[in-house]
C-alpha positions as CSV (number, residue, x, y, z in Angstrom):
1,X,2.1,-19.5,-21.0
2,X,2.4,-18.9,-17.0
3,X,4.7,-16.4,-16.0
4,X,7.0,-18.2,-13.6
5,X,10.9,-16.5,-11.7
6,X,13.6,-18.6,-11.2
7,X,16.7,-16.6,-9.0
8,X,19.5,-18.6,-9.7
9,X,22.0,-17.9,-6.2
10,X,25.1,-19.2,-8.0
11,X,24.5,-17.3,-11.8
12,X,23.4,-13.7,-10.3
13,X,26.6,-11.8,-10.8
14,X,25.4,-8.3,-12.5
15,X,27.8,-5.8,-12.5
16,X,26.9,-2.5,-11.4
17,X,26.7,0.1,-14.0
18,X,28.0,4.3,-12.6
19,X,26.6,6.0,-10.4
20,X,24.1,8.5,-11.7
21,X,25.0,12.0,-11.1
22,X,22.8,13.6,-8.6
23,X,18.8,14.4,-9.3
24,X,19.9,13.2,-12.6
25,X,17.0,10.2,-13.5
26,X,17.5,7.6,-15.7
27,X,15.0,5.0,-17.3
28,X,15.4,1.4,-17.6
29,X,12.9,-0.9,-19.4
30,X,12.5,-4.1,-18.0
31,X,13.6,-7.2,-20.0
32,X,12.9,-11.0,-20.0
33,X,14.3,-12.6,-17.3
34,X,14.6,-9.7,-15.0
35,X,14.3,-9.7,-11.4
36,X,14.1,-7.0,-8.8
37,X,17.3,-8.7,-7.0
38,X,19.2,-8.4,-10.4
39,X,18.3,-4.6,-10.4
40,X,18.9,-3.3,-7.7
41,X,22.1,-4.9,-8.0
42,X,22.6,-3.8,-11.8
43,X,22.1,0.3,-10.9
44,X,22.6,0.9,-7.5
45,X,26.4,1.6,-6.5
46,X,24.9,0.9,-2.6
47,X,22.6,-1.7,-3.1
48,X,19.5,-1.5,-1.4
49,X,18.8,-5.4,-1.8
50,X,15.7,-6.5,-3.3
51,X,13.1,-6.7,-0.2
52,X,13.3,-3.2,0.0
53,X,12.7,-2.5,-2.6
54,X,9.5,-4.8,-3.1
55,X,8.1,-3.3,0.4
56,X,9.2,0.2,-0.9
57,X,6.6,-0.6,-4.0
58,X,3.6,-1.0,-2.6
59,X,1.7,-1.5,-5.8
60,X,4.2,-5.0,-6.9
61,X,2.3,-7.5,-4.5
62,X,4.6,-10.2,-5.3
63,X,8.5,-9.5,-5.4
64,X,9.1,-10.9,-8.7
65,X,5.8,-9.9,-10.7
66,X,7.6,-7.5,-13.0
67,X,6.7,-7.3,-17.0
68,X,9.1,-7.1,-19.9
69,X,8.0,-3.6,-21.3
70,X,7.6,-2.2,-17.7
71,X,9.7,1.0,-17.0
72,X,11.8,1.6,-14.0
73,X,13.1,5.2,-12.9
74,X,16.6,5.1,-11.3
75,X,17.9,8.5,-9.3
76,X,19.4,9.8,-6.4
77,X,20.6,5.8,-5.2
78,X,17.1,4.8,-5.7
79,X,15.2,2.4,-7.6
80,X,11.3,3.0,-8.1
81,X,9.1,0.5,-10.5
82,X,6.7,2.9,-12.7
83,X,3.3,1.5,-11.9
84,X,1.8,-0.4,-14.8
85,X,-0.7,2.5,-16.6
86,X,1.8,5.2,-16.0
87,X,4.0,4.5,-18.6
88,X,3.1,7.3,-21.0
89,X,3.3,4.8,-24.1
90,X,2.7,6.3,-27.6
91,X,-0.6,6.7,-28.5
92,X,-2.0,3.5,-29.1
93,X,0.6,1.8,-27.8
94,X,-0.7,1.3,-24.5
95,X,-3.2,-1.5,-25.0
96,X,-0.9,-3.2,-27.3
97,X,1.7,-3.2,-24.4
98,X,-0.4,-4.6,-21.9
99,X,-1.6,-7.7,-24.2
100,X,2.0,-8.6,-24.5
101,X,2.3,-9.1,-21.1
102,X,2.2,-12.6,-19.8
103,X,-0.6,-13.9,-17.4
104,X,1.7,-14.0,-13.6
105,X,1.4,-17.4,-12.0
106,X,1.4,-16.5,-8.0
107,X,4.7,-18.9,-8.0
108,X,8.5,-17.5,-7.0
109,X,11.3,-20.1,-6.5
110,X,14.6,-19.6,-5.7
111,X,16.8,-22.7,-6.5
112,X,19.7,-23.4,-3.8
113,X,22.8,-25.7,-4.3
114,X,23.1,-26.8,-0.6
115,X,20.7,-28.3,2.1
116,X,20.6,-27.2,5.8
117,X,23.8,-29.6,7.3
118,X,25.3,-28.8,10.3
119,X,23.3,-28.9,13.5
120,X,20.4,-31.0,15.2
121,X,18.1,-29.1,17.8
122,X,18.5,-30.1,21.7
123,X,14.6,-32.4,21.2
124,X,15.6,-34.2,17.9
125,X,18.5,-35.3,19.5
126,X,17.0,-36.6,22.5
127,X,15.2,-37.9,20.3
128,X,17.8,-39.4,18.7
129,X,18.3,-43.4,17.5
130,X,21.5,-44.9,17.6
131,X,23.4,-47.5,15.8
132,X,24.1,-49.9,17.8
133,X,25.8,-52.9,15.9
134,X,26.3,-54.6,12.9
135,X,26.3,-58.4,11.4
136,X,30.1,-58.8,12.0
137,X,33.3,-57.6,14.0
138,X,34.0,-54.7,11.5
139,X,34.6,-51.6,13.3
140,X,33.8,-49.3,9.5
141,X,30.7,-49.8,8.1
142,X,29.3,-48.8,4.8
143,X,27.6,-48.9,2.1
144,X,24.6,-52.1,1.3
145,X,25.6,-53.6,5.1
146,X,23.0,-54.3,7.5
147,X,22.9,-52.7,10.8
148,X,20.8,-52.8,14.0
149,X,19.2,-49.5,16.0
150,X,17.9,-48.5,19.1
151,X,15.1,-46.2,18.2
152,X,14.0,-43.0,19.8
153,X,10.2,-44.6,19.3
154,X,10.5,-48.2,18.5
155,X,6.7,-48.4,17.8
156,X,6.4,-45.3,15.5
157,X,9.4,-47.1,13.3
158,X,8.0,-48.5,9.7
159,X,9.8,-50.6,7.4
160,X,10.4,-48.6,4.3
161,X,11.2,-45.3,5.9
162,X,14.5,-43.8,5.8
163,X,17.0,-42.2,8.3
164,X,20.0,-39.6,7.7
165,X,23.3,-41.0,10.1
166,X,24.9,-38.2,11.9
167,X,28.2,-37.6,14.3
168,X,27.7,-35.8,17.3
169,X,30.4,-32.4,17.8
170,X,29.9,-29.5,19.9
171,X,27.5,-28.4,21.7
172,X,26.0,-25.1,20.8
173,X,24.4,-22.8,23.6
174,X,22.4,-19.8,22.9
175,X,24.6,-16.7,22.3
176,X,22.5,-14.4,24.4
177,X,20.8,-16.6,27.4
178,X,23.9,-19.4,27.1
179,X,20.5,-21.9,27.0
180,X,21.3,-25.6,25.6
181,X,20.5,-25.2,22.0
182,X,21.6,-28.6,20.6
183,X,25.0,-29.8,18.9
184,X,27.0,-28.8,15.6
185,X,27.1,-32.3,14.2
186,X,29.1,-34.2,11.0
187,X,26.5,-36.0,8.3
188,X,27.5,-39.4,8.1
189,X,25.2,-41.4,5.5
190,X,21.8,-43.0,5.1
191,X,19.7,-46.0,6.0
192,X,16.1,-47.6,5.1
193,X,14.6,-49.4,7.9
194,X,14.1,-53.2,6.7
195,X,12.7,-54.5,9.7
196,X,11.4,-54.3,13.3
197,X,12.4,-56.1,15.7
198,X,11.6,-56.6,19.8
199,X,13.7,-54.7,20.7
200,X,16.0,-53.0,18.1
201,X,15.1,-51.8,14.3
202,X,16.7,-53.8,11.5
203,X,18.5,-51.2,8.4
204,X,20.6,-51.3,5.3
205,X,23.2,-48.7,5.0
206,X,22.0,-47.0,1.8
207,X,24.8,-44.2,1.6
208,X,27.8,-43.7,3.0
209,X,29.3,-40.0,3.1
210,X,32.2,-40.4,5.6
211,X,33.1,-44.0,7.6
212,X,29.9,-45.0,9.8
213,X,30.8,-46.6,13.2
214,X,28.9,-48.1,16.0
215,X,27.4,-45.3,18.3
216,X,26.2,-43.1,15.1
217,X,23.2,-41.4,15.5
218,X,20.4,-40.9,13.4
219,X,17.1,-39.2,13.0
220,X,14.2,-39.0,10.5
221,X,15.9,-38.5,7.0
222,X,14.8,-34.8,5.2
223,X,15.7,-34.2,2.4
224,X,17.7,-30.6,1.1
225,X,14.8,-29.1,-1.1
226,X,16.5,-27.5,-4.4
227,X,14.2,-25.1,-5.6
228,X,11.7,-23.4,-2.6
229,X,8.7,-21.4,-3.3
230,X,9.1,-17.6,-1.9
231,X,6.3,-16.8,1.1
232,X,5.8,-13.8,2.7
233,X,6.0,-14.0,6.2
234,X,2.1,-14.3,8.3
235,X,3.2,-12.5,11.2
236,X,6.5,-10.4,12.8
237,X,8.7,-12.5,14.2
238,X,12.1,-11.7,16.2
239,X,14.4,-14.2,16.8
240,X,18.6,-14.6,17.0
241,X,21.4,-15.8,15.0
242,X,22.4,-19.1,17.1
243,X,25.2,-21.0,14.9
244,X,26.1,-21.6,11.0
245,X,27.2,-24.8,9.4
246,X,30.6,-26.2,10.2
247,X,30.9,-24.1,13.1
248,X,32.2,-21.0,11.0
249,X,32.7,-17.4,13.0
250,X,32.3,-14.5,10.8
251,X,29.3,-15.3,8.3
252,X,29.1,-14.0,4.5
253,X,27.1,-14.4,1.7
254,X,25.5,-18.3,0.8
255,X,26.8,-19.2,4.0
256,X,24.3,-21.6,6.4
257,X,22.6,-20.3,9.5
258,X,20.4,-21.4,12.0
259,X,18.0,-19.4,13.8
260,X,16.4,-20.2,16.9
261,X,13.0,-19.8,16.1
262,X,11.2,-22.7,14.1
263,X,7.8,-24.2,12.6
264,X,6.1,-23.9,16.4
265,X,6.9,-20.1,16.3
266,X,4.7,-19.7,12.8
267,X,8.0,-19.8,10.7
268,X,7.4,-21.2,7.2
269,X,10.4,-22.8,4.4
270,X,10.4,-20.0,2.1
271,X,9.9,-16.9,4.4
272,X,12.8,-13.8,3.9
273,X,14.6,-12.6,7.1
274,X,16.5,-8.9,7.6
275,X,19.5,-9.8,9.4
276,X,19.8,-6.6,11.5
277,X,22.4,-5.5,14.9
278,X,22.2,-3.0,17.6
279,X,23.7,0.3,16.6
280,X,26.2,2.0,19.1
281,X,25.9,5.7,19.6
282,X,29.5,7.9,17.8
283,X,31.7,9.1,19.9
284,X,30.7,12.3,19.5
285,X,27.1,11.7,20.0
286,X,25.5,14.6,21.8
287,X,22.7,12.7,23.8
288,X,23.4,10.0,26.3
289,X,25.6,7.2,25.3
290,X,23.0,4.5,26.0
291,X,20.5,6.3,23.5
292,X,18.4,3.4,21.7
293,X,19.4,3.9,18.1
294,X,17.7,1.6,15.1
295,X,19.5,-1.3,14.1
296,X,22.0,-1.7,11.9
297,X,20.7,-3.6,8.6
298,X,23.0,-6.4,7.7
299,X,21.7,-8.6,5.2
300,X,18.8,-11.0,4.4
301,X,18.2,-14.4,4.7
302,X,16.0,-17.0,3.1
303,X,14.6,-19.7,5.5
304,X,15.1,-23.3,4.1
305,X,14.4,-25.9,6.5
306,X,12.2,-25.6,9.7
307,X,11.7,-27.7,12.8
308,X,9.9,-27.4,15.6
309,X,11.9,-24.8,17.5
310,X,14.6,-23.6,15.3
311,X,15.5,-23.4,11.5
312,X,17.8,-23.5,8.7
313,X,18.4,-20.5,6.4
314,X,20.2,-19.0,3.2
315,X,22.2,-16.3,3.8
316,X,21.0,-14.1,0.3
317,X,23.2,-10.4,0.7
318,X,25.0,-9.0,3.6
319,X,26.7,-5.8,3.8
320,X,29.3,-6.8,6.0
321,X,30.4,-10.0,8.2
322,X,27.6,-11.4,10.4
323,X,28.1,-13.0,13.7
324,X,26.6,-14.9,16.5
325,X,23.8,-13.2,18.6
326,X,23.1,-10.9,15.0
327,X,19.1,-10.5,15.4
328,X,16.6,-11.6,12.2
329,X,13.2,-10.6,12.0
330,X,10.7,-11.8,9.3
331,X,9.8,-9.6,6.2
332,X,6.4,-9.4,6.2
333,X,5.7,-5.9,3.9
């Protein structure tokens, strides 16, 4: 049977077991349904989240590819994976091991509970369609009611295809060149094209979240994926922390971001992001106060949706609050 793991975001709550004394090692033999997340959360009092230690493991080429029977030493706040061969089984033992072993399928998903809402890139909303009226003198609209639409690009509209209804809020500029960025927007509903017109697009209001009015936008209708395959990254990328989803300040665990670099940069749904800031020099630093120190490591993200120029991503572990202007660059070890 394929080996397949399945993180689940909203079940993962290992409790950490004491801290080892120090030099002292202890060994842990890996069980079914383990994952490298769940242990490095399980035995380190400091986590050192999971990418770590994947990249510090050269010999696990996939982050989740770990065997029941496998042995882990844990010492000194550290987590290594004993390489597969290097177990000193019994006598014997060894071969029988291995044959136990399932047969890894190059396949790790991570299931989410929560699409990418919240914001639309300056082009898509230029982009942008707009509801424009409706068959009566209503001024709420919902669901089953037919509705007419100005279209972005009348002639690239099909019957059949379906749009997601959106109310535009804030505008959101860049936190470090103050560059329009796009706008924080409300998700309103959906519609199915029925018909197009001379001039205007004919639709049917298929869902209604909120009350839909004339002057709602809408774009091309994508929908939240619920379990996404886990990709390495194909190149470094550097990019900044440009909003989250409702507009929030101070960002935590499962929280929404958005990033400013998208699918034209090379980023792929799927890819991990380190969540990193600038690190001040103490105080009581002897060297020159504007010293280049490496960044502080915040956290990591998975990336969920991508458009052309700027994503959607999962925040998976933080070790403290992250904030606007925060910098993520792609795990690619």
């Amino acid at each position: 049977m394929p080996f397949k793991k399945i993180i689940m975001l909203t079940c993962l709550l290992l409790l950490p077991l004491s801290a080892l004394a120090q030099g002292e090692v202890q060994t842990y033999v890996i069980k079914k349904g383990d994952t490298l997340w769940g242990i490095s959360q399980k035995f380190l009092t400091d986590p050192n989240y999971w990418p770590s230690l994947w990249s510090n493991n050269p010999f696990v080429t996939n982050p989740h590819l770990i065997y029941p029977g496998q042995k882990i030493a844990i010492y000194d706040g550290r987590i290594e994976l004993v390489p597969v061969g290097e177990e000193n089984y019994p006598a014997g033992a060894q071969a029988a091991a291995a044959a136990e072993r399932p047969i890894p399928q190059e396949e790790i998903t991570i299931k989410i509970h929560q699409g990418a809402l919240g914001f639309i890139s300056q082009e898509e909303f230029e982009a942008a369609g707009t509801l424009v009226d409706t068959t009566d003198n209503r001024l709420l609209i919902g669901t089953g009611e037919t509705v007419f639409l100005e279209m972005g690009n009348l002639a690239a509209t099909m019957p059949g295809s379906t749009f997601a209804l959106f109310e535009v809020k804030e505008q959101v500029l860049h936190p470090v060149t103050r560059q329009k960025l796009g706008y924080r927007i409300d998700e309103l509903g959906t519609l199915q094209i029925t018909e197009v017109n001379d001039e205007v697009a004919t639709g049917e209001i298929t869902k209604a979240f909120r009350e839909i009015q004339r002057g709602a936008k809408l774009r091309p209708y994508q929908p939240a994926q619920t379990v996404i395959e886990l990709k390495r990254a194909e190149q470094e990328l550097s990019g900044i922390l440009i909003d989250a989803q409702d507009g929030r300040i101070a960002l935590s665990q499962y929280d929404i971001i958005h990033v400013d670099l998208g699918a034209n940069d090379g980023l792929q749904v799927g890819n991990l992001l380190n969540i990193s800031r600038p690190r001040d020099a103490s105080a009581l630093s002897l060297t020159n106060k504007n010293l280049k120190l490496p960044d502080v490591l915040l956290g990591s993200a998975l990336v969920i949706e991508t458009h052309a120029n700027t994503a959607a991503a999962l925040v998976l572990k933080v070790t403290e609050q992250l904030y606007r202007g925060d910098r993520l660059t792609t795990v690619i070890d």
